[in-house]
Structures are given as structure tokens and as C-alpha cells.
DSSP file (Angstrom, degrees, kcal/mol; ACC not computed):
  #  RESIDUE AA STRUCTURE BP1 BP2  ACC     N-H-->O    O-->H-N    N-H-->O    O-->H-N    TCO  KAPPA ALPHA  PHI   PSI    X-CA   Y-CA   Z-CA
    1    1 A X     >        0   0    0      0, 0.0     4,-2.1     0, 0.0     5,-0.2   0.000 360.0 360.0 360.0 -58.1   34.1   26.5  -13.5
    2    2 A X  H  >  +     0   0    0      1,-0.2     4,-1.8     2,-0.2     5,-0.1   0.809 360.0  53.8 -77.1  -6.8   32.9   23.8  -15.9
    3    3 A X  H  > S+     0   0    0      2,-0.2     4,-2.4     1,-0.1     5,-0.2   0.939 110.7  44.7 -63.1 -33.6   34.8   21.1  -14.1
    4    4 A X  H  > S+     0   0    0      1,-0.2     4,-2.1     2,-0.2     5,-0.3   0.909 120.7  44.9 -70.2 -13.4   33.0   22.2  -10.7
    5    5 A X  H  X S+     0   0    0     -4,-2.1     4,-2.1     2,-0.2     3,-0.3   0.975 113.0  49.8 -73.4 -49.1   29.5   22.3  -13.1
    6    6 A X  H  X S+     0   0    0     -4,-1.8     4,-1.2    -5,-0.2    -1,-0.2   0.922 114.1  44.5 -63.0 -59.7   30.5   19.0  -14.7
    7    7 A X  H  X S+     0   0    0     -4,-2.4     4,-2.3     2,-0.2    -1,-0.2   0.670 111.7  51.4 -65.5 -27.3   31.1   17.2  -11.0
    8    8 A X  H  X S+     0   0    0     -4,-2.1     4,-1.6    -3,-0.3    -1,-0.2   0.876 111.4  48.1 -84.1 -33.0   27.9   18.6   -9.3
    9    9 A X  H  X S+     0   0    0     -4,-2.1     4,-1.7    -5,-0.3    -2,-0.2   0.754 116.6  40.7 -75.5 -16.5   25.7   17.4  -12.1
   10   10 A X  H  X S+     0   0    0     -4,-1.2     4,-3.5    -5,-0.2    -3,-0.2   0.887 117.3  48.6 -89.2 -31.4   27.2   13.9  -12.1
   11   11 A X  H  X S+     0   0    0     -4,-2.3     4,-2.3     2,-0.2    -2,-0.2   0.847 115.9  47.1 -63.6 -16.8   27.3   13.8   -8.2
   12   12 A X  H  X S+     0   0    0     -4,-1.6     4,-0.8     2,-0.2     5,-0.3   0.952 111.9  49.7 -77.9 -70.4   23.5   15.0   -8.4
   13   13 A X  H  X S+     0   0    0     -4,-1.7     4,-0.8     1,-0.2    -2,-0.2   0.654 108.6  51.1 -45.6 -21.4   22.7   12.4  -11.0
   14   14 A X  H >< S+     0   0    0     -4,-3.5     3,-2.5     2,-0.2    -1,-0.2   0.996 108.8  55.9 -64.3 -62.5   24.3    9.6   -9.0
   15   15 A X  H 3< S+     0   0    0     -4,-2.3    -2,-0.2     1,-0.3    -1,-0.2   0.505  98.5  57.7 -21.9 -43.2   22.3   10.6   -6.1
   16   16 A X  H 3< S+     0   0    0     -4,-0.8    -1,-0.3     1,-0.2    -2,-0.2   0.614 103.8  49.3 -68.9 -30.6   19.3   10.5   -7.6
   17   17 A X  S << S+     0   0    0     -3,-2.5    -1,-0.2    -4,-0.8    -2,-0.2   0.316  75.8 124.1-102.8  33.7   19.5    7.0   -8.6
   18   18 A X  S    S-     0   0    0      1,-0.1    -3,-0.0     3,-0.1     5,-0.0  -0.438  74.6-118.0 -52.7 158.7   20.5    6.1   -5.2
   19   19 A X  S  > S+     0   0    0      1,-0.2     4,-0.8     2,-0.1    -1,-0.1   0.542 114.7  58.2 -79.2   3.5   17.7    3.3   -4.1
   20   20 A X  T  4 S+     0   0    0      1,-0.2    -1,-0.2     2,-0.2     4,-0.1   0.715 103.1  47.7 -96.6  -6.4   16.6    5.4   -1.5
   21   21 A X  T  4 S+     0   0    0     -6,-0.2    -1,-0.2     2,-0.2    -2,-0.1   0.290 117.1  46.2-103.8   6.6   15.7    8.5   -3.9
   22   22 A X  T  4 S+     0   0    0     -3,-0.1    -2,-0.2    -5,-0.1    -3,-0.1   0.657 107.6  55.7-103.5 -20.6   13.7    6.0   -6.3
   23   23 A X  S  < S+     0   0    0     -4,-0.8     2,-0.4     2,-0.1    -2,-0.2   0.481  95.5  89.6 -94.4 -11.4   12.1    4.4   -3.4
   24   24 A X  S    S-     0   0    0     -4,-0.1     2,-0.2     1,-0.1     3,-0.1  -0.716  72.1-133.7 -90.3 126.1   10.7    7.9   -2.2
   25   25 A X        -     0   0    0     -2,-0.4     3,-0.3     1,-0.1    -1,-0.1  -0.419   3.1-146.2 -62.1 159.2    7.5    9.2   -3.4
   26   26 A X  S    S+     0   0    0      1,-0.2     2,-0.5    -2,-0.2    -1,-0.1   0.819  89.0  20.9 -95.1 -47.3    6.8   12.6   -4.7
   27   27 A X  S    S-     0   0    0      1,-0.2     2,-0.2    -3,-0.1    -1,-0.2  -0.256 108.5 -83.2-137.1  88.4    3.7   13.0   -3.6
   28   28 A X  S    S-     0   0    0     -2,-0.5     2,-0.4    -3,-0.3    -1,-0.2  -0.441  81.7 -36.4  43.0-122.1    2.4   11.0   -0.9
   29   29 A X        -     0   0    0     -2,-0.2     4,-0.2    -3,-0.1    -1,-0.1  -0.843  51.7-123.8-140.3 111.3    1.1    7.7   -1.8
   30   30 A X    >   -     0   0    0     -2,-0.4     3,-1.0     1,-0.1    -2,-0.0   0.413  33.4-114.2   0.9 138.5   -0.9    6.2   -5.1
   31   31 A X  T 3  S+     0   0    0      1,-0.3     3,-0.2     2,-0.1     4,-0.2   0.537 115.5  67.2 -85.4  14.0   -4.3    4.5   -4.4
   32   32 A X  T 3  S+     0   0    0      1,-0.2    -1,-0.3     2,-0.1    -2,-0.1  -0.123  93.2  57.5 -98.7  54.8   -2.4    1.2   -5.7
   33   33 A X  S X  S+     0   0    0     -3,-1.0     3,-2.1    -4,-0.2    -1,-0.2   0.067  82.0  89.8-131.5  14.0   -0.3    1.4   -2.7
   34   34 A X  G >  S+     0   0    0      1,-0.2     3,-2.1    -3,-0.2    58,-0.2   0.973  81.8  61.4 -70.1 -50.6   -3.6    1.3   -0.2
   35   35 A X  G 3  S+     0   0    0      1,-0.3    57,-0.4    -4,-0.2    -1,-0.2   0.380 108.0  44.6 -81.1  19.4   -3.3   -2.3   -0.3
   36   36 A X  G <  S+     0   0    0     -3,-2.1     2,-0.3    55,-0.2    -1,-0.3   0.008  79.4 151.8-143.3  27.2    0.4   -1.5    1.5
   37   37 A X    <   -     0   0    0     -3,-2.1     2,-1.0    53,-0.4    55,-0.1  -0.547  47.3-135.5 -47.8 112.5   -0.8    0.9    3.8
   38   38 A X        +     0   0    0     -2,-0.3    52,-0.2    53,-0.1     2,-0.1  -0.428  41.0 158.8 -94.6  41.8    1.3    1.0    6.9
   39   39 A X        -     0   0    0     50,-1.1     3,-0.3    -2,-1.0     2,-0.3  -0.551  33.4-135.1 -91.7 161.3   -1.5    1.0   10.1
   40   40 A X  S    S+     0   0    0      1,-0.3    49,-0.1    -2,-0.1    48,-0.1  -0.710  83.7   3.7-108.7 143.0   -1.0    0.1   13.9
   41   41 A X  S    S-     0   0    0     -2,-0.3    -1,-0.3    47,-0.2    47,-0.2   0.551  77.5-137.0 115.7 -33.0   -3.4   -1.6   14.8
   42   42 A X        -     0   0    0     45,-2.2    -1,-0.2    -3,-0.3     5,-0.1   0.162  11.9-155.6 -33.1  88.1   -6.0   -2.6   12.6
   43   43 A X     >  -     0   0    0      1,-0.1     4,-1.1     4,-0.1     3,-0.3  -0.072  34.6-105.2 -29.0 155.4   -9.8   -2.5   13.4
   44   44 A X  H  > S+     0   0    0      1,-0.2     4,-2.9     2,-0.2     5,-0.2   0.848 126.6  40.3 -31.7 -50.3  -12.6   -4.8   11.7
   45   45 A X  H  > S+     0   0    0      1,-0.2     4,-1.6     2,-0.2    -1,-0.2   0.756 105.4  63.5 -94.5   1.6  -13.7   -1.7    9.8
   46   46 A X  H  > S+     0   0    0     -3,-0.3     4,-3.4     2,-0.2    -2,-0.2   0.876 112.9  37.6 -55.4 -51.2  -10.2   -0.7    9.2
   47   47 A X  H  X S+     0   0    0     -4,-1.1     4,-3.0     2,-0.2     5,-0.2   0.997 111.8  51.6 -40.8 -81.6  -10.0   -4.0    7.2
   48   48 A X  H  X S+     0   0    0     -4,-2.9     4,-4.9     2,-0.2     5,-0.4   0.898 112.3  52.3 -38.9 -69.5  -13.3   -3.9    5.7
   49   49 A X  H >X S+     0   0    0     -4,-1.6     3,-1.8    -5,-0.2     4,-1.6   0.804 111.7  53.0  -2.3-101.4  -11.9    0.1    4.6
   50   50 A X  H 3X S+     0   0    0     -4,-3.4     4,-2.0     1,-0.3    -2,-0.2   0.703 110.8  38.9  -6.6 -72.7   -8.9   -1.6    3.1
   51   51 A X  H 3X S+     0   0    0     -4,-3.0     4,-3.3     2,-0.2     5,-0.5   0.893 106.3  63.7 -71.4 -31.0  -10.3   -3.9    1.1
   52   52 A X  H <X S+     0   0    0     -4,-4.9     4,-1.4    -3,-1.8    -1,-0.2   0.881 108.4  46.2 -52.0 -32.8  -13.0   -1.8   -0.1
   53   53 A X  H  < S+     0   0    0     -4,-1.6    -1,-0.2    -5,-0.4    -2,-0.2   0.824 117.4  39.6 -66.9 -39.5  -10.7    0.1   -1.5
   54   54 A X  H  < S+     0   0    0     -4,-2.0    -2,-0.2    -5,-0.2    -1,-0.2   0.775 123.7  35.8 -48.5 -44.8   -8.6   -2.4   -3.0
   55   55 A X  H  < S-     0   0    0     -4,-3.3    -2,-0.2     2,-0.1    -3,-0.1   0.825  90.6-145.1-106.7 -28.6  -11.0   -4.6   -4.1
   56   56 A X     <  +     0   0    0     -4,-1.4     2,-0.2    -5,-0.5    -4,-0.1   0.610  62.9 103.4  68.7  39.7  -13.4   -2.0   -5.0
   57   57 A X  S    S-     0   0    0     -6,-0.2     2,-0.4    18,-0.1    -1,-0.3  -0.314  78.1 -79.4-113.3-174.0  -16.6   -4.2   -4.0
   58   58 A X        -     0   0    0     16,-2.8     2,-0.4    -2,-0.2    16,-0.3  -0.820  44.6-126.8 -92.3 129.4  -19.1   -4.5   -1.0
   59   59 A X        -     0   0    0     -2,-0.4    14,-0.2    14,-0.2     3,-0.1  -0.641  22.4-168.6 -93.6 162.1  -17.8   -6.0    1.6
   60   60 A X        -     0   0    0     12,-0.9     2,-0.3     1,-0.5    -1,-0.1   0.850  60.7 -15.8-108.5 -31.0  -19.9   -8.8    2.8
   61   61 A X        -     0   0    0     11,-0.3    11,-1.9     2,-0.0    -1,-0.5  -0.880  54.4-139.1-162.3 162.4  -18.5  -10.0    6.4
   62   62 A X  E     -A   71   0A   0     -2,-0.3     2,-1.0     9,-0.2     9,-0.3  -0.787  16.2-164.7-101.3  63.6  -15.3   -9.5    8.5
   63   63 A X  E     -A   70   0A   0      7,-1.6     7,-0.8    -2,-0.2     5,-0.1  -0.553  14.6-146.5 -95.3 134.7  -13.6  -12.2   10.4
   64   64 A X  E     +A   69   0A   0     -2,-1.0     2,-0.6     5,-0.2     5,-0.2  -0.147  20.7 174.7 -64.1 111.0  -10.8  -12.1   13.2
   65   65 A X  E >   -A   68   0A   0      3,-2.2     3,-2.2    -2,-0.1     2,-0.3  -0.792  60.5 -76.8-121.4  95.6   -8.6  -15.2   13.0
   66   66 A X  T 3  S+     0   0    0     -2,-0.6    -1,-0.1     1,-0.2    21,-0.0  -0.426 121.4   2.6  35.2-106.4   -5.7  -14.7   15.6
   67   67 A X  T 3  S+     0   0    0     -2,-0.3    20,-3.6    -3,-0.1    21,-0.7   0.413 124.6  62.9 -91.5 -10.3   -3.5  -12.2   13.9
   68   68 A X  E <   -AB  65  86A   0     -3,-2.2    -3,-2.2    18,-0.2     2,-0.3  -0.818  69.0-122.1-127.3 172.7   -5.6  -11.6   10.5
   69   69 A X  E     -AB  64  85A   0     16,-1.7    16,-0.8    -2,-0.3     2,-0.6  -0.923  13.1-153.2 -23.6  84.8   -8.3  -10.5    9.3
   70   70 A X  E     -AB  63  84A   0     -7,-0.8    -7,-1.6    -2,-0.3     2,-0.6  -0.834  23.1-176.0-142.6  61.9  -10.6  -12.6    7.1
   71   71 A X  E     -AB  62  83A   0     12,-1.4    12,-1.9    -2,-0.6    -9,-0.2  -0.645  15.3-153.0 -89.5 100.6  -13.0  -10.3    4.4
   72   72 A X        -     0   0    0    -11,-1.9   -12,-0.9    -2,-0.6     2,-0.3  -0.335  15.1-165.6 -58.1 159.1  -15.5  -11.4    2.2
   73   73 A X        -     0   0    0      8,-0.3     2,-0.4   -14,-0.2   -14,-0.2  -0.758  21.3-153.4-130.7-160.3  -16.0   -9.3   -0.7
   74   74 A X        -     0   0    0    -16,-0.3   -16,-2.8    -2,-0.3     2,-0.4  -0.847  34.4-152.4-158.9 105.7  -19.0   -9.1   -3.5
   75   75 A X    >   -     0   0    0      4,-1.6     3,-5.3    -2,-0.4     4,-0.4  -0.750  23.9-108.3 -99.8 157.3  -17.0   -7.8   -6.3
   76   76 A X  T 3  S+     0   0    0     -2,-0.4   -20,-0.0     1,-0.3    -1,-0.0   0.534 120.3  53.4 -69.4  15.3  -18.7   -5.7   -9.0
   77   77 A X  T 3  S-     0   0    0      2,-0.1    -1,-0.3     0, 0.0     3,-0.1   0.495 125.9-105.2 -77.0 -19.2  -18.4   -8.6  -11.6
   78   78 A X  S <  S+     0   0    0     -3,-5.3    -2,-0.2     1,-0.6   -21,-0.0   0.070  73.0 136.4  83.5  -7.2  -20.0  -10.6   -9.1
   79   79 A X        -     0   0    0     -4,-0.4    -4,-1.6    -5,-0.1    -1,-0.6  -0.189  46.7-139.7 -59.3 158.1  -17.4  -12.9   -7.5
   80   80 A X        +     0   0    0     -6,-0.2     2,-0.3    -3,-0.1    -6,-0.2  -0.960  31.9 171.1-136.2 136.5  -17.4  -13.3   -4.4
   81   81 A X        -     0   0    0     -2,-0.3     2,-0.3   -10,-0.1    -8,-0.3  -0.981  21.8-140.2-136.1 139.6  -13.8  -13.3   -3.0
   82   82 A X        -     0   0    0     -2,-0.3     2,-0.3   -10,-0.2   -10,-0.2  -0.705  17.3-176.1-102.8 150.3  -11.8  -13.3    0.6
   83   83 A X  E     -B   71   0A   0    -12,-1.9   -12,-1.4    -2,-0.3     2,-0.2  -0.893  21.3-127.3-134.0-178.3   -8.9  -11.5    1.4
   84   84 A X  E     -B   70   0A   0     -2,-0.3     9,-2.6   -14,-0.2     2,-0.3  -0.794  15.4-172.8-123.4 149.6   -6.6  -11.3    4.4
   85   85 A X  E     -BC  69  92A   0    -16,-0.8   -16,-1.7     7,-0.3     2,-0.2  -0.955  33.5-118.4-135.1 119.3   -5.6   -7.9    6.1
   86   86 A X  E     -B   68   0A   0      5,-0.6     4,-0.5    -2,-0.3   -18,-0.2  -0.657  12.2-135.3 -64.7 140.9   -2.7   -8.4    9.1
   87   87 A X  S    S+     0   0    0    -20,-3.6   -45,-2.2    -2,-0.2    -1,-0.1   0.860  99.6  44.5 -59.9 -53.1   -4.1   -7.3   12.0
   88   88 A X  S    S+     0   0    0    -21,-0.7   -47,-0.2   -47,-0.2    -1,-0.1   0.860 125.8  23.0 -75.2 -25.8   -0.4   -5.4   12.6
   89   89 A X  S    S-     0   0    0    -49,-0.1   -50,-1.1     2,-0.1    -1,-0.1   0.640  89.7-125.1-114.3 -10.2    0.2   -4.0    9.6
   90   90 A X        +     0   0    0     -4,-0.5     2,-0.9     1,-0.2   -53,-0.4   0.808  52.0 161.5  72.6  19.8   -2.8   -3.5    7.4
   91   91 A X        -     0   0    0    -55,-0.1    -5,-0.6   -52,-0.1    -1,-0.2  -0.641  25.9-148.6 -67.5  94.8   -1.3   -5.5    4.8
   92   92 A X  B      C   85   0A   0     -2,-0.9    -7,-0.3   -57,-0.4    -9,-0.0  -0.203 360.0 360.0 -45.8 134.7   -3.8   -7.0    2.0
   93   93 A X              0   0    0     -9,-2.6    -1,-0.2    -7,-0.0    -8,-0.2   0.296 360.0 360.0-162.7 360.0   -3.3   -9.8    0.3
């Protein structure tokens, strides 16, 4: 009995730091993961979304440059800064 107790708690514990059970969230996804938001697709105000959320400013214009995305922002310090959203993936950066 404690050997099979002994072997289910070490095989559990291995499991668990498998990378694919660290890599999992528990509960759906953190708003600093917005700016790694998975969408198909992207719209203009999909972007503009994105980055508002990221950036947590007004955005000020949107433009489409072949495959990205191109957003001013008006951040609430007063910068004004652009970032790029992939069209395909909705990736910030």
C-alpha cells in the first residue's frame, strides 16, 4: 500500500512539471496575455481593441501595411506611440 501511494504521488508530481502542464492555464487567460491573443483574421478595430487594451491609451489612427497593422496610440502619460498588430495573428508588438 505505501509503495503504490509513494509511486502515484511521484508519477503525479512528475506530471505536473511536464512543460505542457506548466504551459496550461487555470483559468482562461490573464489580461497580460491580450497582447498574445490568438485571432483569425484581424479587423482595423480588432487592432485598435488590441492595443487599447494593451497600451491602455486612446487610439489615435489605424493603418493597414500589407500584412500588419500600424496604431497610433495617445498614452495616458502623454506619449504618443505606434504599435504593430499581425493582421493573421493579432499579435502586438
Amino acid at each position: 500500500m505505501t509503495r503504490t501511494l509513494l509511486l502515484t504521488s511521484i508519477l503525479l508530481t512528475a506530471w505536473l512539471h511536464t512543460p505542457a502542464a506548466l504551459a496550461a492555464p487555470a483559468f482562461g487567460y490573464s489580461p497580460s496575455q491580450a497582447d498574445t491573443l490568438l485571432l483569425a483574421d484581424v479587423s482595423e478595430q480588432d487592432a485598435a481593441s488590441l492595443v487599447r487594451q494593451v497600451s491602455g491609451g486612446r487610439v489615435l489612427k489605424v493603418e493597414s501595411q500589407g500584412d500588419v497593422y500600424r496604431v497610433k496610440v495617445l498614452l495616458p502619460n502623454g506619449v504618443v506611440k505606434t504599435y504593430v498588430v499581425e493582421r493573421s495573428s493579432g499579435r502586438v508588438s
